[in-house]
C-alpha positions in Angstrom: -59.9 13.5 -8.7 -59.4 9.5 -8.7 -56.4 7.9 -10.9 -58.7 6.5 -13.5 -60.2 10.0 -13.8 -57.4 11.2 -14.2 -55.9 8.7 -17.0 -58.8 9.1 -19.0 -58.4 13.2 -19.3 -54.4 12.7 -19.6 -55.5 10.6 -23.0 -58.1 13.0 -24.1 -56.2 16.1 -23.6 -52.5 15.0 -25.0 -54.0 13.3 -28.0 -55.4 16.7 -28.7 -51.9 18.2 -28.7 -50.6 15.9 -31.0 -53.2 16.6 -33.7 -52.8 20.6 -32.7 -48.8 20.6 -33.5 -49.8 19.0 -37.2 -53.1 20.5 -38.3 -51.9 23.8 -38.5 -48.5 23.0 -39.4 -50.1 21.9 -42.5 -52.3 24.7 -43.1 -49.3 26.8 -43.0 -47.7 24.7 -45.5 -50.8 25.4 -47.9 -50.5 28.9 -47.5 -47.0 28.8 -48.8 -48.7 27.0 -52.2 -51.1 30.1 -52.3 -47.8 32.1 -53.2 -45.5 29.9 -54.7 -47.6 26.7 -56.3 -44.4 25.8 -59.0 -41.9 25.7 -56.4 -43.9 23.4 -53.8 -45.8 21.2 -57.0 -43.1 18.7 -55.7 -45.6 17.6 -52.8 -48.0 16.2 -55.4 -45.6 13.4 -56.5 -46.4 12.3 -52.9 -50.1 11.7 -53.7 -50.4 15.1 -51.6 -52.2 17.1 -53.7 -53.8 20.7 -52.4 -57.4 19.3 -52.0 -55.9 16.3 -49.6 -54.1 18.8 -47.6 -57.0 20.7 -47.2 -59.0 17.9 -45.4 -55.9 17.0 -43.0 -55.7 20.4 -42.6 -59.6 21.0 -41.0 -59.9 17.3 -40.4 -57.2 17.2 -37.6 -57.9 20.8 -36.4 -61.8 20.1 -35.7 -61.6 16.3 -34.9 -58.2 15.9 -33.4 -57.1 19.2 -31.7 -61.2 20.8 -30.6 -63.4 17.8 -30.9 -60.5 15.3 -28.0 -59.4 18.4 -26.3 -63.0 20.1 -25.4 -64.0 16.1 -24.6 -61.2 15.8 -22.3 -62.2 19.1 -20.5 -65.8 17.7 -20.1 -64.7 14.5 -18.4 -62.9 16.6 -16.2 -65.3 19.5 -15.5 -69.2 17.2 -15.6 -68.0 15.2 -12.3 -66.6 18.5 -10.8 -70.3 20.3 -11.3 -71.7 17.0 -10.5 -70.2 16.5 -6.8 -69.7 12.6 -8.6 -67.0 10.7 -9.7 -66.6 10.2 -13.2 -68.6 7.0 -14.3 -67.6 4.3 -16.7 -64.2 5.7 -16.8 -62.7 2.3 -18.3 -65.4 2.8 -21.6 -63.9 6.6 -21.6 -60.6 5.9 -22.0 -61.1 3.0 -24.5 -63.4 6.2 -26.4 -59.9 8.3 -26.6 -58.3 5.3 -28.3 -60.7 4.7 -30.8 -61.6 8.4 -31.7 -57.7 8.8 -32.0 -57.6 5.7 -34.6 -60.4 7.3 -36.6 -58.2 10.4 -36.9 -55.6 8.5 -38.0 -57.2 5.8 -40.2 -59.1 9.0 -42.2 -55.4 10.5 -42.5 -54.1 7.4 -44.3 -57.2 6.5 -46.2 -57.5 10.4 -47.3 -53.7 9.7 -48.2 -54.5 6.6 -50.0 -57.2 8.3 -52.3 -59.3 4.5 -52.9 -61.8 4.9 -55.5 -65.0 3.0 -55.4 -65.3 1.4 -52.1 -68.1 2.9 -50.2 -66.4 2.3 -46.9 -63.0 3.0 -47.6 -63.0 6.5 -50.4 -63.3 9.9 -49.4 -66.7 11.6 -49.5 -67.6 14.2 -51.4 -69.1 16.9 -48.6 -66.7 19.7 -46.3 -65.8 18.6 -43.1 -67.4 15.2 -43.6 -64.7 13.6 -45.9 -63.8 11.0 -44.2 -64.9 7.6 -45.2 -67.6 5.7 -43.6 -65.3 3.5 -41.6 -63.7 6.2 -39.9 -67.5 7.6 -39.2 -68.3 4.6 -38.0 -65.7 5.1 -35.7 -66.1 8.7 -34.7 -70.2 7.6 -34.0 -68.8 4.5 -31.8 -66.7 6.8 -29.6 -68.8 9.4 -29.5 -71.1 6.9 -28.1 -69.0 6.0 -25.8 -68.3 9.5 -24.0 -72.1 10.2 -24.0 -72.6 6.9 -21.8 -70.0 8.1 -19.4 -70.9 11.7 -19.3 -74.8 11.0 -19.1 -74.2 8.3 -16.3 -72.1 10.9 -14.6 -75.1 13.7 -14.6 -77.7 10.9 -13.9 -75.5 9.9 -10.3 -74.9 13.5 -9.3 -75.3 14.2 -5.6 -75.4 18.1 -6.5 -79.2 18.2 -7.6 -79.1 21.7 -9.3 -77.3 21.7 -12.6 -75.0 24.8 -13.3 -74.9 26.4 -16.9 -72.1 24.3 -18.0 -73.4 20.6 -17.8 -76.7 22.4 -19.7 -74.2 23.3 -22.8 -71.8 20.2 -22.4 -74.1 17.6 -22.4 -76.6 19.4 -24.9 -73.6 19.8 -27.1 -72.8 16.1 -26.9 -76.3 15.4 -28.2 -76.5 18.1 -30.8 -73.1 16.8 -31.8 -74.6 13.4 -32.2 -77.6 14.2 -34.3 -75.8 16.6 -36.5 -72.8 14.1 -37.5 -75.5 11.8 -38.4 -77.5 14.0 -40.6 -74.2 14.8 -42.2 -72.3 11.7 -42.6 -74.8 9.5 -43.3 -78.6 11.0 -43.4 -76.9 12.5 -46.5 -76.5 9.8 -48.4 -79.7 8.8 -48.8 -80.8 11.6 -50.8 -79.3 12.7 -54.7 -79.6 15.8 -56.0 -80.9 19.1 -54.5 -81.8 17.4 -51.3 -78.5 16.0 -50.6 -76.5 19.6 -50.7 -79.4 21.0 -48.8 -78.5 18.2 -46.2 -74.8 19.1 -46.8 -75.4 23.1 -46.3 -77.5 22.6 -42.7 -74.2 19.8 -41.8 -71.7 22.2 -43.0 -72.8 25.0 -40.7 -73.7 23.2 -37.5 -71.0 21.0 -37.7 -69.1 24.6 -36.2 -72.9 25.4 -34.2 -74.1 22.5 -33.0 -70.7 20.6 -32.6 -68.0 23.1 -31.3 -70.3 26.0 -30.1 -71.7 24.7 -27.3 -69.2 22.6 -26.2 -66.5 25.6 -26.2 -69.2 27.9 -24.1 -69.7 24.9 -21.6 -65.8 24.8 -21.1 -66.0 29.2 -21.1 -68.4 29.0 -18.8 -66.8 26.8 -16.0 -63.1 28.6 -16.8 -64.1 32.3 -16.3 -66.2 32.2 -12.8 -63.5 30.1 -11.0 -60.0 31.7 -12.8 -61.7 35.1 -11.9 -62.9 34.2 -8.4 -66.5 35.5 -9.0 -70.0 34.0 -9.4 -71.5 33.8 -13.0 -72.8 37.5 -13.4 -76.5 35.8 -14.8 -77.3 32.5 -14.3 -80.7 33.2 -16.1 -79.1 35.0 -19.1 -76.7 32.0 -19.2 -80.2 30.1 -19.7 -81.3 32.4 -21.8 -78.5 32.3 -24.1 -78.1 28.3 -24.0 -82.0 27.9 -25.2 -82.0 30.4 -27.8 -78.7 28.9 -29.4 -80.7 25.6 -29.8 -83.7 27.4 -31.2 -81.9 29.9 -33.8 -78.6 28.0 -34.8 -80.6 24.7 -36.1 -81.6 26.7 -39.0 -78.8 28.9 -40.1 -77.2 26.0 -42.4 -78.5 26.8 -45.7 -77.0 30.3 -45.6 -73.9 28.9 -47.6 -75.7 27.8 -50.5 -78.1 31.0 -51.3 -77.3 30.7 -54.7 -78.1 27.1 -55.1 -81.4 26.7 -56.9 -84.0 26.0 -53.7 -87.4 27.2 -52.2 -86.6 30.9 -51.5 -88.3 30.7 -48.0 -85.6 28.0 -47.5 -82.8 30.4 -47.7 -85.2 33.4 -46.2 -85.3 30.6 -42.7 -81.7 30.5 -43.3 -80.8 34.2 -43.1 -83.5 34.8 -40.0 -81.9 32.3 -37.9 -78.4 33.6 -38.7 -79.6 37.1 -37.7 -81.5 35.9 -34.4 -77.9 34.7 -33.0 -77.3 37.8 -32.0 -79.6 37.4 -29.3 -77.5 33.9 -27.8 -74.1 35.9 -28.5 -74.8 38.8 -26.5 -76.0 36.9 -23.8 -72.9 34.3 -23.5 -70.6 37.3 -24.6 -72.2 39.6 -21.8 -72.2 36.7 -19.0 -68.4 36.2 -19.4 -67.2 39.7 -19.9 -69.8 40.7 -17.4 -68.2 38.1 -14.5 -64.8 38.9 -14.0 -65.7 42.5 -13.5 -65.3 43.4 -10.1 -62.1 41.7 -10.3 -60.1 42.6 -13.2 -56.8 42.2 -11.6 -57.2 38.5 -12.5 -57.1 38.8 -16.3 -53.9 39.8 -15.7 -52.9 37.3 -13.2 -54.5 34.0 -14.2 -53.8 32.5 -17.7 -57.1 30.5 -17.9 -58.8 33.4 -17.4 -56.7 35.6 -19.3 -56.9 33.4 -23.0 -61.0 32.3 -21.6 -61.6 36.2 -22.4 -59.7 36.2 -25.4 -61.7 33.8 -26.9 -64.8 35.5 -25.6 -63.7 38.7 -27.0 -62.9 37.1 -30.6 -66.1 35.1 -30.3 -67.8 38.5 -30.2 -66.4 39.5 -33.6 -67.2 35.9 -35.2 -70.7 36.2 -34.6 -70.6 40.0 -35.7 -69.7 39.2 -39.0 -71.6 35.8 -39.5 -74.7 36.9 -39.7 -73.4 40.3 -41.6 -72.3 37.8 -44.4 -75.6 35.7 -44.6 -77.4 38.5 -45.8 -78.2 38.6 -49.2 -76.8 42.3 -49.4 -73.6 41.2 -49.0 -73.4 37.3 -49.4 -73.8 37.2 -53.5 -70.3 39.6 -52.9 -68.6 37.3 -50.3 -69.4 34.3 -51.6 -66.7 32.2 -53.1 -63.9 34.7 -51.4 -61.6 34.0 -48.7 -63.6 36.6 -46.3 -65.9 33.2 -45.5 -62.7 31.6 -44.6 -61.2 34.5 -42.4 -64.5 33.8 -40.6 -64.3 30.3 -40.5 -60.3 30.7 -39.0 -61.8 33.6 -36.2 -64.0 31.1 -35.1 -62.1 27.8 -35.0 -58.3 29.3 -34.6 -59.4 31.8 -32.3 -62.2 31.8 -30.0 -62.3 27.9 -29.3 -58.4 27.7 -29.6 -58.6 30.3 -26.9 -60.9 28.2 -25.3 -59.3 25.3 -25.8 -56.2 26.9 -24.3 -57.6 28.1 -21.3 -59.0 24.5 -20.2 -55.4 23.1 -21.0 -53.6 25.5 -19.1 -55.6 25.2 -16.3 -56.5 21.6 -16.2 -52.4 20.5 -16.4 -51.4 20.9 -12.9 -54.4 19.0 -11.8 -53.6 15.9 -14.4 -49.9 16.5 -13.6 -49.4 17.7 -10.6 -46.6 20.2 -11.9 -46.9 23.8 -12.5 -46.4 25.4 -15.9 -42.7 26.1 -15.8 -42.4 29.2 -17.5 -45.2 32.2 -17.4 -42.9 34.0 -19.6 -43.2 31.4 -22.5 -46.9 31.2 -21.8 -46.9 35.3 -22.0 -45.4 34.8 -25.3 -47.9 32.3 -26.5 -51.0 34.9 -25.4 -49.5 37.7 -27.2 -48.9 36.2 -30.0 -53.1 35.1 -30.3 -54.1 38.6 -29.0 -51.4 40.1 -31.9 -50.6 37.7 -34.7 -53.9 36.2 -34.8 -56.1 39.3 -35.5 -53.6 40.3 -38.1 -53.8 37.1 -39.6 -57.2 37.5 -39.9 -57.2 40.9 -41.5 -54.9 39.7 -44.2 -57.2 37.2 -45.0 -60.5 39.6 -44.5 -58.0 41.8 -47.2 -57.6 39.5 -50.0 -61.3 38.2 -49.6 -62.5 41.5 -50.3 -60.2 42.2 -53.0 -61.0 39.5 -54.9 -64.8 39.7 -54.3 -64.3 43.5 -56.1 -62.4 42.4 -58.6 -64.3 39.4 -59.5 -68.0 40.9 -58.9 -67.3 44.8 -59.6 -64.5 44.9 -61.9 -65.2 42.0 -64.0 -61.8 40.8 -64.3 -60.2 37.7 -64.5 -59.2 35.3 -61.7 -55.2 35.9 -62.8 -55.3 39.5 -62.3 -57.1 38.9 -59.5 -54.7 36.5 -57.9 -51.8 39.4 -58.7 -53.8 41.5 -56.7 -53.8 40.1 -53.4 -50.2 38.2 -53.9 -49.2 40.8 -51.4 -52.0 39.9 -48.7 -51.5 36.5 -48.8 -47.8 37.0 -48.5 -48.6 39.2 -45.3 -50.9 36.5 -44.2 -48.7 33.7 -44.2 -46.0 35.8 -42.5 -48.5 36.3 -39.2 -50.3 32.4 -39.6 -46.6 31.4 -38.7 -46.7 33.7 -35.7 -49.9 32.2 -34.7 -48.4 28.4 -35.7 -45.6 29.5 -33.6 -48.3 30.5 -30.7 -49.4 26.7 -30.7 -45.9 25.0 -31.2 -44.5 27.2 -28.0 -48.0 26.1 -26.4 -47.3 22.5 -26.7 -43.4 23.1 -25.9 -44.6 24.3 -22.7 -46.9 21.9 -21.7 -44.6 19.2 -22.5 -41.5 20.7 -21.1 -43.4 21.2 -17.6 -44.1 17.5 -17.3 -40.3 17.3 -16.2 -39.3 20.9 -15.1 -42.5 22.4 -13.3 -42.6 23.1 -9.9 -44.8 21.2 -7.8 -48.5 21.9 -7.6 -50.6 21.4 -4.5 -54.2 20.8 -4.3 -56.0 23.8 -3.8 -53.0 26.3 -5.1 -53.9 28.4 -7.5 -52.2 28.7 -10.5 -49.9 32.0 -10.0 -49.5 34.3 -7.3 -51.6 37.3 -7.1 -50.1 40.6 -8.2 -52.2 42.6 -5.0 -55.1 41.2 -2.8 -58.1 41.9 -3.6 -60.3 42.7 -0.9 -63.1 40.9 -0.2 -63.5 38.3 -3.5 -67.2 37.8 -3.8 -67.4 34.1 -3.1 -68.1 31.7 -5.7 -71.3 30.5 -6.1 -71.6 26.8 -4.3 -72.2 25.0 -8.0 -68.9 26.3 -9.7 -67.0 25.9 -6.7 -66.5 22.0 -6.4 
């Protein structure tokens, strides 16, 4: 891996920490307001009121800590697969410095809350609120990293292209076309058409943006931390063709109560349902290929959080296309159960991800080891335990308050009193998963000065027993 290589992931993947210590800091802070919004109605004097929050909140944690740290991972794992040097590496890193000062700029201009200036006030439409000059921005850089990344596929010297590169740079394009539609597409329509727009953004933003991105990264992670060839290569295909048939169309499921064609909604729901078939096929591969060596989930970290992810990926796309149905979305609509969803997905599957590339791209940026597997055992049980009971106090209070609005008639106060206590329980385990990532970024920061010294070629801990005779990897993964 050359020096400029090498500089360019460096920026990618520590700008991503930076944004992952604030995000959820916030979010926690907004939970707090759930429970006690008298004692914390200080925070509006500072022009910080909750629906600002909100957008730093999933601005920084899609943008800033998924959208730089699953790019950095790609610049690092495309040349890898590609037996190539990374190309245009100088237009890269100029990418990570612009994408970082369109995070920033939409955090002081969602701040500044500037009324009628196209270009400078916050838009009206989830996960797109940042003003055009930031999307400007985010489009310019995002540019930017496909020109290096397609160059780098277009100069391979390794002809056949491994599952990976398929969902990297697919999800590079999808990603391109779908913050188009929703950022600016969008604005040339009023009325119905715009929030239909806004429902098929809203959605794919998470499918066509962070989906196949975070399988790319899963895919490359689990074969070499586990020491095994991918169990399918054609069900790896399979799955990668069928997500960018079904997911497309699964938008509109949010708004089935908005006033539109039926059939519209209908599409919506049949797409949502036929994700099963992607999902078990990516959920099958990467369960499927550590299997004649299990020893390694305990022994290698990447591996060990790369499963996690998998495993909570599993139950996202469970209950997604459970909720889309019209049997049960009229219920769940408007209810927190959409956002204990939305967190499974986001804060743990591609955090997991997300994870397992940073852990196991440092000692190759840094030359250093991790310095402490105990801290990083810490950080993995508190995803595998706070996380998933995080999520079940908010999968608690959605469901309360979907009964009590939708079966019990009663008002949104008595409502509120009824899940006080979940949300209370909630917040307590979102600080143990806040602490997860805090410890995460401790560690990673702390090893820059006290980790051992890593050499090319070493992997990253010392096996617990030998395993006799590790299949070989296959020859694509193991550049």
């Amino acid at each position: 891996m050359s020096e400029q290589e090498k500089r360019v992931v460096k920026l990618w993947f520590f700008s991503s920490l930076v944004w992952l210590a604030l995000g959820p800091l916030i979010g926690l802070f907004q939970s707090l307001q759930f429970l006690w919004p008298d004692a914390l109605s200080f925070v509006e004097s500072l022009s910080l009121p909750y629906s600002k929050l909100r957008i730093f909140h999933t601005n920084l944690v899609i943008y800033g800590w998924i959208g730089m740290g699953f790019i950095a991972a790609i610049f690092y794992i495309v040349p890898r697969l590609c037996d190539v040097e990374l190309q245009l590496p100088k237009l890269a890193y100029g990418a990570g410095w612009v994408w970082n000062l369109a995070v920033l700029l939409d955090l002081i201009l969602i701040w500044a809350g500037i009324v009628g200036n196209p270009w400078l006030s916050i838009q009206p439409y989830e996960y797109a609120e940042a003003p055009l000059l930031v999307d400007v921005l985010i489009v310019a850089a995002a540019v930017m990293v496909l020109a290096s990344v397609h160059s780098t596929v277009l100069r391979r010297r390794r002809q056949k292209l491994y599952v990976s590169v398929w969902y990297l740079l697919g999800g590079l394009y999808t990603t391109a076309i779908t913050y188009l539609v929703g950022n600016f597409l969008v604005l040339a329509f009023t009325g119905l058409g715009n929030q239909m727009l806004h429902a098929w953004w809203l959605h794919n933003a998470v499918g066509l943006f962070i989906t196949p991105l975070g399988l790319g990264i899963a895919y490359y992670i689990i074969p070499i931390a586990a020491k095994q060839p991918i169990y399918s290569h054609r069900l790896s295909i399979l799955g990668f063709w069928t997500l960018m048939a079904f997911y497309p169309g699964t938008g509109l499921h949010h708004f089935l109560q908005m006033p539109m064609p039926r059939w519209i909604g209908e599409f919506a729901v049949i797409s949502s349902v036929l994700l099963a078939i992607p999902v078990l096929a990516v959920v099958v591969n990467h369960l499927a290929t550590p299997r004649l060596n299990w020893p390694r989930v305990i022994e290698s970290f990447p591996l060990r959080f790369a499963v996690l992810g998998a495993v909570y990926y599993l139950i996202t796309c469970i209950q997604g296309p459970f909720q889309t149905t019209h049997a049960v979305n009229w219920f769940v609509h408007f209810t927190e159960w959409v956002q204990a969803h939305a967190h499974l997905a986001l804060a743990g599957a591609f955090t997991s991800f997300g994870m397992a590339a940073g852990i196991y791209l440092f000692p190759r940026l840094t030359g250093r080891k991790l310095y402490s597997w105990r801290l990083m055992s810490w950080v993995f049980w508190l995803m595998a335990v706070a996380f998933p009971l995080f999520y079940l106090g908010f999968t608690h209070s959605g469901l309360v308050v979907g009964i009590s609005v939708n079966i019990l008639n009663q008002t949104i106060y008595e409502s509120l009193q009824a899940v006080w206590l979940a949300r209370l329980f909630r917040t307590l385990m979102g600080a143990g998963v806040v602490l997860a990532f805090l410890l995460f970024i401790y560690l990673i920061v702390r090893s820059l000065t006290r980790g051992p010294a890593w050499r090319e070629g070493e992997d990253e801990v010392a096996p617990m027993a030998p395993v006799p005779n590790p299949r070989p990897l296959a020859k694509e993964v193991a550049a």
